[in-house]
C-alpha positions in Angstrom: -7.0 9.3 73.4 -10.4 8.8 72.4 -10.5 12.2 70.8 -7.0 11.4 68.5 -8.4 8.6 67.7 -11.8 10.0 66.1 -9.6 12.3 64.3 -7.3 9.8 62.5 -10.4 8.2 61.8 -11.8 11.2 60.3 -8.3 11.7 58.4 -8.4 8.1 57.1 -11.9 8.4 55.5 -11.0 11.6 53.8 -8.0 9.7 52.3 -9.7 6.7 51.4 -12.6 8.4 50.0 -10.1 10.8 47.9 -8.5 7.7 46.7 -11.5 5.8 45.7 -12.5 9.0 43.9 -9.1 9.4 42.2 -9.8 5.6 41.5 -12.8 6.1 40.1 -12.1 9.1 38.0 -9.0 7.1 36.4 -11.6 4.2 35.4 -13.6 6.4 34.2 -11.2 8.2 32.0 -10.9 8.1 28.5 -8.7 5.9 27.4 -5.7 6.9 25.3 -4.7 5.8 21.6 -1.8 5.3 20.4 -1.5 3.8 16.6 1.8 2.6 15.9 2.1 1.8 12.4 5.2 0.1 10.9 6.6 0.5 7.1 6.8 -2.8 4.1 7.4 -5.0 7.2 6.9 -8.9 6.5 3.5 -11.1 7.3 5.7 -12.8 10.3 8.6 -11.0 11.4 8.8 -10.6 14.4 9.2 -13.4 17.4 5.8 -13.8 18.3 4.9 -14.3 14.7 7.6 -17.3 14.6 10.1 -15.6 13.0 13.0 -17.8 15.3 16.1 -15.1 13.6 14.5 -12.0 14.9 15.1 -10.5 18.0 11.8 -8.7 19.3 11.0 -8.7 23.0 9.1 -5.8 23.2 6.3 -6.5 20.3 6.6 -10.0 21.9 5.6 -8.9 25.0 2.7 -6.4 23.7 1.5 -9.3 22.1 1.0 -11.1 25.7 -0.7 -8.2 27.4 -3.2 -8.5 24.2 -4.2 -9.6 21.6 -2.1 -10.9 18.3 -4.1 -11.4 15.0 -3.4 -14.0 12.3 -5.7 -12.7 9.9 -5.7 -9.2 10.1 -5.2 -8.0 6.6 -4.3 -3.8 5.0 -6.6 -2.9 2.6 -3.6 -2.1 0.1 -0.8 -3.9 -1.0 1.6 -0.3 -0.8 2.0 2.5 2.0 -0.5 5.4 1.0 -3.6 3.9 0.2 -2.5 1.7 3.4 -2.5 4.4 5.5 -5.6 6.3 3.8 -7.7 3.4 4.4 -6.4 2.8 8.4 -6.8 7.1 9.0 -10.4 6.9 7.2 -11.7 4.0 7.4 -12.6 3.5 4.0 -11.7 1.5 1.2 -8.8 3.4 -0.6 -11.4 3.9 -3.9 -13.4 5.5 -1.0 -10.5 7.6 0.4 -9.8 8.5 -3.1 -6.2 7.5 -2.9 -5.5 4.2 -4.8 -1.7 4.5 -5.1 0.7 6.2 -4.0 1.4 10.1 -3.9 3.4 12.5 -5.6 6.5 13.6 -4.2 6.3 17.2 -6.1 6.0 20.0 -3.7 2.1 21.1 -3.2 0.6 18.1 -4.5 -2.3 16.9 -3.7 -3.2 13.4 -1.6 -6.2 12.5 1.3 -8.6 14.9 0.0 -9.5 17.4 2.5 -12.9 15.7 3.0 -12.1 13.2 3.8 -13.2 12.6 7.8 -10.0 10.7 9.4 -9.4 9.3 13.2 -7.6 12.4 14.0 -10.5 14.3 13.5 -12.8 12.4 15.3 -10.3 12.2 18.4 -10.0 15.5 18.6 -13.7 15.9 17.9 -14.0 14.2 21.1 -11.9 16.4 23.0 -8.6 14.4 22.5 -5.1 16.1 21.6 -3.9 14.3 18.3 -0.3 13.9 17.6 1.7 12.2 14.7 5.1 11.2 14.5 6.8 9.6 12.1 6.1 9.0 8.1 3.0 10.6 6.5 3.2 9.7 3.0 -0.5 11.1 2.1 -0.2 14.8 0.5 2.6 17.4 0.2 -0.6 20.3 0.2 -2.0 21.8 3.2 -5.0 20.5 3.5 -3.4 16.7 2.9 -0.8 17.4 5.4 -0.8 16.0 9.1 -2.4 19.1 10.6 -5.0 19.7 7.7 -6.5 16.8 8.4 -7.0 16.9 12.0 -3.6 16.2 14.1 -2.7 19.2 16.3 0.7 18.1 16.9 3.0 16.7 13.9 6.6 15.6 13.1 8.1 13.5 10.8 8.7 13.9 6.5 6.0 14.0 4.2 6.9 11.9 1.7 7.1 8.0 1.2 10.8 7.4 2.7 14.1 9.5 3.8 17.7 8.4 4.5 17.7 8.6 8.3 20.4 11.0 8.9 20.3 13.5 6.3 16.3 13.4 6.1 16.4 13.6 2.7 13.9 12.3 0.2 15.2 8.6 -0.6 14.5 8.1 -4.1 15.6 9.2 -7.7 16.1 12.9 -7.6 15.6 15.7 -6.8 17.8 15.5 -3.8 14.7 17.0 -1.7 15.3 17.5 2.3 12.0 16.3 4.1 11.5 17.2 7.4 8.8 19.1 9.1 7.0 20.1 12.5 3.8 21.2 12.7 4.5 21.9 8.9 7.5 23.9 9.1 10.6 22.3 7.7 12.9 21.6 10.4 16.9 20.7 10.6 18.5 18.0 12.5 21.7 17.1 10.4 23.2 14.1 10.8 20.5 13.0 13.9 19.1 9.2 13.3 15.6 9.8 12.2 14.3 6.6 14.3 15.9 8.2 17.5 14.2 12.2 16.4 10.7 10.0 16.2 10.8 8.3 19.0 12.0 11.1 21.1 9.0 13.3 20.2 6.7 10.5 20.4 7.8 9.9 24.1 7.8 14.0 24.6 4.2 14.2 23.1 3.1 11.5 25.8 4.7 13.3 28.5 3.7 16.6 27.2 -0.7 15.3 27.0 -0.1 12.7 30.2 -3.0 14.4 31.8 -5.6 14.3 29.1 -7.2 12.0 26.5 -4.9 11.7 23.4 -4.7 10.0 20.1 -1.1 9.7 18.4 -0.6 7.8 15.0 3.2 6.6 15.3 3.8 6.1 11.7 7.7 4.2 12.2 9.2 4.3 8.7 11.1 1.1 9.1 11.6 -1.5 7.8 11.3 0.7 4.7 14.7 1.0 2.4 17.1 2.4 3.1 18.2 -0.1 5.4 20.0 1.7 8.3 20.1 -0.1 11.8 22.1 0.9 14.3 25.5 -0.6 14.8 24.2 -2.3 17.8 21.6 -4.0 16.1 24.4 -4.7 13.0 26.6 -6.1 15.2 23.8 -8.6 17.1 23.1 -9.8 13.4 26.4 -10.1 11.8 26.5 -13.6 11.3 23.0 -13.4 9.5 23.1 -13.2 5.5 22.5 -9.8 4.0 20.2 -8.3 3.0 18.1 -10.4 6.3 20.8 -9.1 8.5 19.9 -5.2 8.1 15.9 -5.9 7.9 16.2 -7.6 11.2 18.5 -5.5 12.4 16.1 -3.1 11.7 13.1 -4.9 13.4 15.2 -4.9 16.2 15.7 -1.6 16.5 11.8 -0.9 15.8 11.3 -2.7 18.4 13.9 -1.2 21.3 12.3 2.0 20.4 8.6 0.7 20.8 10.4 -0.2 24.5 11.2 3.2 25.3 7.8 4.0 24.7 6.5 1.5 26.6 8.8 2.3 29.7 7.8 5.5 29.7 3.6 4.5 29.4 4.2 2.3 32.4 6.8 4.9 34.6 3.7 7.3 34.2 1.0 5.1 35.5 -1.0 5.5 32.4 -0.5 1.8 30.4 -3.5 0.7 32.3 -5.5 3.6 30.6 -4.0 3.7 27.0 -5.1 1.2 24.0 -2.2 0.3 21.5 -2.3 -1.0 18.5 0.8 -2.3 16.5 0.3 -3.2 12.5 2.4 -3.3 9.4 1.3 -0.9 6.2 1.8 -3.4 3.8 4.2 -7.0 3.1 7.8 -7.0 2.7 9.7 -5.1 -0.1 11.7 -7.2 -2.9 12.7 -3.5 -4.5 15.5 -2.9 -6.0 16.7 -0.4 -2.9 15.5 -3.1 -0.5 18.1 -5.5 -2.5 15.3 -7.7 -3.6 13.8 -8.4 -0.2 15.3 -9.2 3.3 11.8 -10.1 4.7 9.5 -12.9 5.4 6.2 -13.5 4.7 6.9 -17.2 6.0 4.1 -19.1 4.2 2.3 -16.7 2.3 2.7 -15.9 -0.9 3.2 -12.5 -2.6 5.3 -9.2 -0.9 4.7 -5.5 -1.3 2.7 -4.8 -4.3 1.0 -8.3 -4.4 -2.7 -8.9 -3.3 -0.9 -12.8 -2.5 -1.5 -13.1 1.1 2.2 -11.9 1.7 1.4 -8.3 0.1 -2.0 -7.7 2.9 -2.2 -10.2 5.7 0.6 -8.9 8.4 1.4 -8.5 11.9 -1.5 -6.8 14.0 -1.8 -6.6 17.4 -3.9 -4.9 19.7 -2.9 -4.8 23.7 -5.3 -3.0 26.4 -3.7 -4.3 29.9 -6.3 -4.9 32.3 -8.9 -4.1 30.0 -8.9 -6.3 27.4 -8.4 -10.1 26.6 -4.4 -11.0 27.3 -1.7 -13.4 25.7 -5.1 -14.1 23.0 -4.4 -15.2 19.7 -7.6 -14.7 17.7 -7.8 -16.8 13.7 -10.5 -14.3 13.0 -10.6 -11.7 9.7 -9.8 -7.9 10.5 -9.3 -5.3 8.3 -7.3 -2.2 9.1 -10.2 -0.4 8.0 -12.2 -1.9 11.0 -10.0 0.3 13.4 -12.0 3.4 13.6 -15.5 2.2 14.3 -13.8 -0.6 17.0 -11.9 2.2 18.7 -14.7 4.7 18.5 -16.5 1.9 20.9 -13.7 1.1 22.6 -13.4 4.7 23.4 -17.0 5.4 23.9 -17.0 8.4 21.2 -19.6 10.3 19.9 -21.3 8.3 16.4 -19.1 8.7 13.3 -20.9 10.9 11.2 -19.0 10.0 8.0 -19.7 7.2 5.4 -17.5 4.5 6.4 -16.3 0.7 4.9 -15.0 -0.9 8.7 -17.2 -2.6 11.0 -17.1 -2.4 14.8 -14.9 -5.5 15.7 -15.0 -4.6 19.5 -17.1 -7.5 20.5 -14.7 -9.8 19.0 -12.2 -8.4 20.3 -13.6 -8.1 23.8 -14.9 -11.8 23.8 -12.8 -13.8 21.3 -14.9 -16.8 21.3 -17.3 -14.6 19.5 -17.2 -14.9 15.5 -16.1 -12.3 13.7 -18.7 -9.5 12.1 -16.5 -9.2 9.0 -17.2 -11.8 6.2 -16.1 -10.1 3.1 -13.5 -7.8 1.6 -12.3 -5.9 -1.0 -8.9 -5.0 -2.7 -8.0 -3.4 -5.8 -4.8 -2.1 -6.6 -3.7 -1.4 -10.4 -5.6 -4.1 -12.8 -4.7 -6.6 -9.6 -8.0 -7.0 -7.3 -9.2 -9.7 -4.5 -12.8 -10.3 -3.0 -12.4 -12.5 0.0 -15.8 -14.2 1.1 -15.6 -16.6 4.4 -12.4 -18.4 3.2 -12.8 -18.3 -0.5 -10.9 -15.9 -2.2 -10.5 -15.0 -5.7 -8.0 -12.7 -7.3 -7.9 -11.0 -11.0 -4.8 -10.5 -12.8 -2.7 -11.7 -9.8 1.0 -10.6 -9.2 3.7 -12.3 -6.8 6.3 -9.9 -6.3 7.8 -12.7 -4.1 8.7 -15.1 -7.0 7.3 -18.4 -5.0 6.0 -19.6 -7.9 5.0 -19.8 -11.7 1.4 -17.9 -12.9 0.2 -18.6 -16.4 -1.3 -15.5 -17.2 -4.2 -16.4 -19.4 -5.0 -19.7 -17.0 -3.9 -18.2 -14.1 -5.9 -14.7 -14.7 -8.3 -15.6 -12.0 -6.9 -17.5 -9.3 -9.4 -19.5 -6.6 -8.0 -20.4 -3.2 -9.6 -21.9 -0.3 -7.4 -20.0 2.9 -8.8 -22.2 5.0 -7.4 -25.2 3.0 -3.9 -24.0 1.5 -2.9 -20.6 2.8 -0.1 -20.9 0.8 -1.6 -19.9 -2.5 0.4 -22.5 -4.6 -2.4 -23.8 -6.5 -5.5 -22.1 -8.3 -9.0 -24.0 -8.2 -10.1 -21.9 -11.0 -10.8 -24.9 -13.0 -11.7 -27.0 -10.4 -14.3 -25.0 -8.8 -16.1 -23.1 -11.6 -19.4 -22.1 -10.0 -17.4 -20.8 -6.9 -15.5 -18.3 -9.9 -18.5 -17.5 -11.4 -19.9 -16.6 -7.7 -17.1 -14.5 -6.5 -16.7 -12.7 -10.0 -20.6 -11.5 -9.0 -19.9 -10.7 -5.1 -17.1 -8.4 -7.0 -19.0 -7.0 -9.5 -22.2 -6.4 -6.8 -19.4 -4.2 -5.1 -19.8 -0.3 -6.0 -15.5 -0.6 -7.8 -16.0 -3.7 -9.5 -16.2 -3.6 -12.8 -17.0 -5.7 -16.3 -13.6 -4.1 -17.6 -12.0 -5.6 -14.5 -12.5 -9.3 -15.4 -10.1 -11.3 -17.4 -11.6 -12.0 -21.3 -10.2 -14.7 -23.6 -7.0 -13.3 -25.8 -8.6 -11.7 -28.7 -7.4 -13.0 -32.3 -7.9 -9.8 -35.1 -6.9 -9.3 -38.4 -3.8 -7.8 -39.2 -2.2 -7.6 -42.7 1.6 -7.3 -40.5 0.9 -10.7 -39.2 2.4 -12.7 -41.9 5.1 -10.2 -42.3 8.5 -9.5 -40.1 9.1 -6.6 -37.5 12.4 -4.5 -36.4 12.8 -2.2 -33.9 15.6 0.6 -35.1 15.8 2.3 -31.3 16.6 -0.1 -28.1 13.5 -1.8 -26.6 13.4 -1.9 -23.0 15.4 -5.2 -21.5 12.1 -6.7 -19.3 9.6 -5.9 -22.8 12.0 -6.0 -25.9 10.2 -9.1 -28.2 9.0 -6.9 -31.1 7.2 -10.0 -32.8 4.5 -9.4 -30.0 3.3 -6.7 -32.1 2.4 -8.5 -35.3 0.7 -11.6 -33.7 -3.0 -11.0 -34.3 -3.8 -10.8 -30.9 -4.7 -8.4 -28.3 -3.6 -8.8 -24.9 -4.9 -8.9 -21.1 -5.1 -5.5 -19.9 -2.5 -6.3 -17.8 1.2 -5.1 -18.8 2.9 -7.9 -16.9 0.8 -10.3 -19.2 3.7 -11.4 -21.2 2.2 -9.8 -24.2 3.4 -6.2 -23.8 5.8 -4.2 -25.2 6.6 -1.6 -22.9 8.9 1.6 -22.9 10.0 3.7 -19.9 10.6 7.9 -21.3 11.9 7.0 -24.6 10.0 6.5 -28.2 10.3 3.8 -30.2 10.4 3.3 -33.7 9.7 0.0 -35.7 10.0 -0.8 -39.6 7.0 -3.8 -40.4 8.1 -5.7 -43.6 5.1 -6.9 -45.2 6.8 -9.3 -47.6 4.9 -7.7 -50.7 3.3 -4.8 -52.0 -0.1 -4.1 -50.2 -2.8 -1.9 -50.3 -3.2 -0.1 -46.8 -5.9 2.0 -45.4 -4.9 2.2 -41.5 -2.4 1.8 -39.2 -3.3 1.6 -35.7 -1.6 1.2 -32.0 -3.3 -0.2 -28.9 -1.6 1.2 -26.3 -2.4 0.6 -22.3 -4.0 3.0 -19.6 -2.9 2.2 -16.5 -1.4 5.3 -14.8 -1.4 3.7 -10.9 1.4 2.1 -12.6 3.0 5.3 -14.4 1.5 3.9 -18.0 0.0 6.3 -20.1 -1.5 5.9 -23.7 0.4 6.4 -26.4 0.9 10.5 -27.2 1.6 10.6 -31.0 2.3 8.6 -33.6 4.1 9.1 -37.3 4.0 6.4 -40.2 5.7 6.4 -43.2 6.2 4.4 -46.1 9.0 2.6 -48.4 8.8 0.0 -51.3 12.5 -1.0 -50.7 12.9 -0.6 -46.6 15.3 2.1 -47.3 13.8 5.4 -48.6 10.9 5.9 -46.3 8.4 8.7 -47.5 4.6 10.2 -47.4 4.8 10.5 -43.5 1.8 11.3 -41.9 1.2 11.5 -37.9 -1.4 11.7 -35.6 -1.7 13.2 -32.0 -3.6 11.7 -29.2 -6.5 13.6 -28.2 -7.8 13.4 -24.2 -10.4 11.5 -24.1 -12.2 11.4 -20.1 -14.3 9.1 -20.8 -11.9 5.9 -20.8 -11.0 4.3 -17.2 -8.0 3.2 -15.5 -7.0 -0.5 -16.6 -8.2 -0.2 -20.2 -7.1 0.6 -23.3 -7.0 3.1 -26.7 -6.7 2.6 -30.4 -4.4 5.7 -32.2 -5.0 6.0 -35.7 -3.4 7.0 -38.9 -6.3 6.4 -42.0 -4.2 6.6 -45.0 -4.5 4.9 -48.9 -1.2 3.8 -49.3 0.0 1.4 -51.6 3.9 -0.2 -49.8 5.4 -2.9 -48.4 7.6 -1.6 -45.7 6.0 0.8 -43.2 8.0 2.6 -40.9 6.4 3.7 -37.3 7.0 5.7 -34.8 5.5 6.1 -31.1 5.9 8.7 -29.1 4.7 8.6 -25.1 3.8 11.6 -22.8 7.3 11.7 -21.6 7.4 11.8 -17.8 4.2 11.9 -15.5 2.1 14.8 -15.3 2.2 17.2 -12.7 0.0 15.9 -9.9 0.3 12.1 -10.7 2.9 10.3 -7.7 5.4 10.3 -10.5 5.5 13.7 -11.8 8.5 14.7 -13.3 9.6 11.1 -13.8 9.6 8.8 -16.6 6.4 7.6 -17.6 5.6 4.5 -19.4 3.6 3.6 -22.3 2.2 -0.3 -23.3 1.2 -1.3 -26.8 0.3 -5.2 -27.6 -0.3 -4.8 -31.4 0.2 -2.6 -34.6 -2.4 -3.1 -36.9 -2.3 -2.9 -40.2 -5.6 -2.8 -42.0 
């Protein structure tokens, strides 16, 4: 008796010290990442966000076993400078992707240098996986396994109907969908249910070891395509809300399955996650002018308004980290790769980046944040933010909440802290706080002197007193030709009011001086601003007429490159002639479509002019 019982003694100490060291080697385990990254979702849509009309248990419930964020801002108002900054860590300017990329097979997007998370997982001995959207190159060394991810599936480009997988925009009719960079076929399968399939299989497949997977989901990105069951739940709701939830809702069952299967594993304990939004809520045309929420923020998808950057973020570590927090603090998504490389215990980042190590903050939320400032510049739009003052140049509300004068309204002052909602600028009321935010912006290495708002400019311009007609169709949004003839030069800023803008086409215009004058140049200012598909103007032809009828002595001119002008400013074309007339005929010619390598090659580019001048 006394001999059995030595030996289940024995037997019970070898169990329990096995156990403690299987206990101790979990703890000690590096912890798993998963990313999960949604697509143009709204600044509070979801339930835990107080959006009372969607249907989110799942994201409700990560945000309990963590933290959720009400001011964790994207560095870009649109998806692939989004993403660029989250993967790098890096301002986009920094990432060297400001806009959106090309579509065109083998274009270019992240440059190859660039040093993303996936690289430093894996450096670090983790498998990296991504599933989903990509949206940052259609070359090799853009793709998802040139820059770092072992394991990929999803399409390449910025959106796909969901059962087809084909490229969702204005031709060509291109099917996009690849593994591991092969194109792959699954006809008719729901994209949503392919994704989250693999995403599961990649977490049972690396269960054992340390892995990092970027879940890029592509909704609620247009085209709007819910399941039925998720249709049926909202039919009572209004389109186009009742597909976007819809579509949150099924986000969110998917994000369960993934969950379920973390937890039936025994590995939820040991695996960060963190959920965030690319960018605000789409008013498109494909997204039927909106269908999300950015509740009291102002501005959408394209908009550096609150509504366009500051969206749902969570981050949930269970039994690791701070539970059912909600933390006021500022984040930026670029602040994810030094806070996980702590969190994670990884080797120093080697690379240059913009994000600070939040992981204090996060750890101890009574502790203040480390991030101050920040930066945004998309197209002539740009923000700095410093404490809760927050300045923006040439703003833009794609959500229509309001008015903007855009020569008072050209720098608009808010105080967050004070009126989140954006509604009214202190420009005027607080000068000195302009004046000191223009020079934190201009202090920063992409601010520049060409980026601040001047005073309309008044020139001369014999055509002023005289009359203008265009003889081909203007574009309906930019179609008053007297713009051109009123002595002043606009903002550098199309949406200005003081643009005439054409998509493809030329244009042609007869001026009508009113008498017979002596002319010695005609000139067109024309816009560079090709984030937003607007080029200079390519060529121009004038000719001339005493009677507006018989037009003759033509001469053109032919735009040649010049490198040395920027983005956001813009280029005098010029005919020198010695002409004696009264009616002047003039014709502009644009590039055509975009160049090959621009996000819009082989569609219609744009060109801007704000004044023919006649000298």
């Amino acid at each position: 008796m006394h001999f059995t019982s030595n030996i289940l003694k024995n037997y019970f100490t070898v169990i329990l010290f096995l156990s403690g060291s299987f206990l101790f080697a979990q703890s000690h385990k590096k912890p798993n990442v998963i990313v999960i990254y949604t697509d143009d979702q709204g600044a509070i849509d979801l339930g835990c966000y107080g959006a009372d009309d969607i249907y989110s248990p799942n994201i409700d419930k990560l945000a309990k076993e963590g933290t959720r964020f009400t001011q964790a801002y994207v560095a870009a108002p649109v998806c692939a400078p989004s993403r660029a900054a989250l993967l790098t860590g890096r301002y986009p300017q920094n990432a060297e992707l400001t806009g959106n990329t090309s579509a065109e097979e083998g274009s270019s997007g992240l440059p190859a240098e660039q040093h993303t998370l996936a690289e430093l997982f894996r450096d670090n001995g983790y498998a990296t996986g991504h599933i989903g959207k990509w949206h940052l190159g259609m070359n090799e060394a853009s793709s998802p396994n040139g820059q770092g991810f072992d394991y990929s599936f999803g399409h390449l480009r910025g959106c796909i109907d969901n059962y087809s997988h084909f490229f969702y925009w204005e031709g060509p009719n291109i099917h996009d969908l690849y593994e591991n960079g092969k194109e792959v076929f699954y006809d008719g399968q729901y994209f949503p249910d392919l994704a989250s399939d693999k995403a599961i299989d990649y977490v049972k497949d690396h269960k054992d070891e340390p892995f990092f997977m970027y879940y890029a989901i592509n909704m609620p990105h247009y085209p709007y395509q819910p399941t039925q069951k998720w249709r049926d739940y909202y039919k009572n709701v209004e389109q186009p809300r009742a597909d976007y939830a819809a579509f949150i809702s099924t986000i969110d069952e998917r994000i369960g399955f993934l969950m379920d299967t973390l937890e039936n594993l025994g590995i939820r304990e040991n695996t960060i996650i963190i959920y965030q939004s690319d960018n605000g809520y789409s008013t498109e045309t494909r997204a039927f002018g909106g269908g999300g929420n950015a509740g009291p923020y102002r501005g959408a998808k394209s908009s550096l308004f609150e509504g366009g950057i500051r969206l749902p973020t969570i981050i949930s570590w269970k039994n690791n980290l701070p539970e059912n927090v909600v933390n006021n603090q500022f984040l930026m998504n670029i602040d994810w790769m030094p806070t996980l490389a702590n969190l994670c215990k990884l080797n120093k980042i080697e690379t240059q980046i913009d994000g600070i190590d939040l992981s204090k903050m996060i750890e101890n939320p009574k502790k203040a944040t480390e991030r101050n400032s920040g930066f945004w510049k998309y197209g002539k739009q740009w923000v700095v933010r410093k404490g809760n003052w927050k300045l923006i140049g040439f703003p833009k509300d794609t959500s229509n909440k309001g008015e903007l004068n855009l020569e008072e309204d050209a720098l608009f002052l808010s105080n967050l802290d004070e009126d989140v909602s954006e509604m009214v600028n202190l420009a005027s009321k607080y000068p000195e706080k302009v004046k000191e935010l223009t020079q934190v912006f201009l202090a920063w290495e992409h601010g520049h002197e060409e980026d601040i708002p001047k005073k309309v400019e008044r020139i001369t311009n014999l055509a002023t007193n005289g009359t203008i007609k265009a003889s081909t169709g203007l574009h309906q949004k930019y179609n008053d030709a007297n713009l051109l003839i009123d002595g002043k030069l606009g903002y550098t800023d199309y949406a200005s009011g003081q643009w005439i803008g054409q998509e493809g086409k030329n244009l042609e215009f007869i001026i009508d001086l009113n008498s017979i004058k002596t002319i010695k140049s005609v000139s067109v200012n024309s816009l560079i601003n090709s984030g937003n598909w607007i080029f200079p103007v390519n060529a121009m032809e004038v000719s001339f007429s005493d009677d507006g009828v018989k037009f003759n002595s033509s001469k053109d001119v032919k735009r040649e490159e010049n490198k040395t002008k920027t983005e956001n400013t813009t280029e005098k074309l010029t005919i020198n002639v010695d002409k004696s007339s009264r009616f002047i005929k003039i014709k502009v010619e644009g590039i055509g479509n975009c160049p090959k390598g621009h996000p819009g090659a082989g569609f219609p580019a744009w060109f801007f002019i704000d004044e023919i001048i006649v000298e």
